[in-house]
C-alpha positions as CSV (number, residue, x, y, z in Angstrom):
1,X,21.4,-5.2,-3.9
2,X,22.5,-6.1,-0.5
3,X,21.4,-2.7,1.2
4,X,18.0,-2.9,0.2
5,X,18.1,-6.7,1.1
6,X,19.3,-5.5,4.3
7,X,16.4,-2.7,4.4
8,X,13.8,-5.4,3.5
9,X,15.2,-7.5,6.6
10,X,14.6,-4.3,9.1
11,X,10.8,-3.8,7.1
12,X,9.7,-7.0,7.6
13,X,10.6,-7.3,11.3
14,X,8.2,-4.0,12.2
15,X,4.6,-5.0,13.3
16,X,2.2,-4.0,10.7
17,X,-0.1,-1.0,12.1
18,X,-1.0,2.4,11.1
19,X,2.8,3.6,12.0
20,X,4.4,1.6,9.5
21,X,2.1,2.6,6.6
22,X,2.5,6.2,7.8
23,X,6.5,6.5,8.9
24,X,8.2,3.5,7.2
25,X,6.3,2.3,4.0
26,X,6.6,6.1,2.0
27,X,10.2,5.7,2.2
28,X,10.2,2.1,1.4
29,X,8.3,3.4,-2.0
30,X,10.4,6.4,-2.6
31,X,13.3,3.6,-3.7
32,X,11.0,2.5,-5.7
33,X,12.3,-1.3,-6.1
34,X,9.6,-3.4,-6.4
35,X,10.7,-5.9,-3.6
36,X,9.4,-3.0,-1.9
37,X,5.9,-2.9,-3.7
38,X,5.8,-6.9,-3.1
39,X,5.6,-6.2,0.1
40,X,3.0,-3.5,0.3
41,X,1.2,-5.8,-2.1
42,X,1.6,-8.3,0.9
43,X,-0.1,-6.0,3.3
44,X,-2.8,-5.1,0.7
45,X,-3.8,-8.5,0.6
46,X,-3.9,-9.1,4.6
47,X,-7.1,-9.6,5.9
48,X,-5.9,-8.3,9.3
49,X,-7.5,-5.7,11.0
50,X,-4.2,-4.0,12.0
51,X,-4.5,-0.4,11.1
52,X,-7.4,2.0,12.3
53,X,-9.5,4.1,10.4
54,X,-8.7,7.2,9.5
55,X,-12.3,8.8,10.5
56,X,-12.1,9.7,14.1
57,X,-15.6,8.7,14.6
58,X,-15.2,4.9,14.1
59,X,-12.6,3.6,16.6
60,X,-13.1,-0.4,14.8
61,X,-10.0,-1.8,13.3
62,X,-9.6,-2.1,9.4
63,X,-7.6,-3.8,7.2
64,X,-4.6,-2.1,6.4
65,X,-5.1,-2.8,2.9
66,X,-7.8,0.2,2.5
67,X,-4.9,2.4,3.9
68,X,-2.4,1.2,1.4
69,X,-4.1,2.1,-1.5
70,X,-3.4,5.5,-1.1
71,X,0.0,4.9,-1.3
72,X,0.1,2.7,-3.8
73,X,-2.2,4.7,-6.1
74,X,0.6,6.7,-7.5
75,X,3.4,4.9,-7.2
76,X,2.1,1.3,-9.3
77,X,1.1,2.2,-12.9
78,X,-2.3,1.0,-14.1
79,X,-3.0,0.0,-11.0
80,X,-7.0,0.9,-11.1
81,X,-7.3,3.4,-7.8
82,X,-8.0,6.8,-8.1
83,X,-6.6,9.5,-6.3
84,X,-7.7,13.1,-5.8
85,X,-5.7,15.9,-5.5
86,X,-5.1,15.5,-2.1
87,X,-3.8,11.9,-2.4
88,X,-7.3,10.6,-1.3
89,X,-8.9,7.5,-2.7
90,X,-12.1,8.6,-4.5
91,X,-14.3,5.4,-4.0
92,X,-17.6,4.8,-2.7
93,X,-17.3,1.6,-1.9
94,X,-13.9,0.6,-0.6
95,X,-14.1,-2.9,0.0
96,X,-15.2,-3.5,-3.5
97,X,-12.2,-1.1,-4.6
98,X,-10.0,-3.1,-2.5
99,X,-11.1,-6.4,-4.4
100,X,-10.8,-4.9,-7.5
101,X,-7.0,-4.0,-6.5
102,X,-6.1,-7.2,-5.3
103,X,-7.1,-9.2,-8.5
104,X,-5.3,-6.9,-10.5
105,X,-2.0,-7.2,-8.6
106,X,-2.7,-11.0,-9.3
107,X,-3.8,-10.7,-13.2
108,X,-0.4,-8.4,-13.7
109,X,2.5,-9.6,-11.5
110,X,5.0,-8.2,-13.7
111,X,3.2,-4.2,-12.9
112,X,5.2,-0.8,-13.8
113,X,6.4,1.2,-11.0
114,X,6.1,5.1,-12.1
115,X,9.7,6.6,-11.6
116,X,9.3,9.7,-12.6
117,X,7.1,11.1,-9.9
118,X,8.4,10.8,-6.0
């Protein structure tokens, strides 16, 4: 439709960094359209070390891809991260995780998005 065309247009002009995955991308999900997912889909697939980590001990810039996850994790069916109560990845070895993600965004293009949780 031509307001979430017109949403997309105001997305895509914002810098990726930690704020847009934690102020801007939720809501972009809640709509649950899946121009929307392409374009988290987009960032999880960045090798960019825009976003921080979210352990205040290690001040190095990640990939916001590791951060995306999270919020992807519930919102993408079958998509093979789990979460834990909290909404936490449960993964001991993220970058692997994050490989794992990425091929299977690539081996099913045509993914579910879950519309009966928001």
């Amino acid at each position: 439709s031509e307001q979430i065309a017109y949403c997309m247009d105001k997305v895509r002009s914002l810098p990726i960094n930690d704020n847009l995955l934690d102020y801007v991308v939720p809501d972009l999900l809640y709509m649950r359209q899946k121009v929307g997912v392409d374009f988290c889909v987009t960032i999880l697939n960045s090798n960019e070390k825009l976003c921080h980590s979210s352990n205040p001990d290690n001040s190095e810039s990640i990939v916001c891809g590791y951060k995306i996850l999270e919020i992807l994790a519930p919102v993408v069916i079958g998509i093979p991260v789990a979460v834990d109560a909290t909404g936490f990845v449960r993964v001991d070895n993220y970058e692997e995780l994050l490989n794992k993600a990425r091929q299977w965004f690539l081996d099913n293009p045509d993914y579910q998005i879950n519309k009966n949780i928001y």
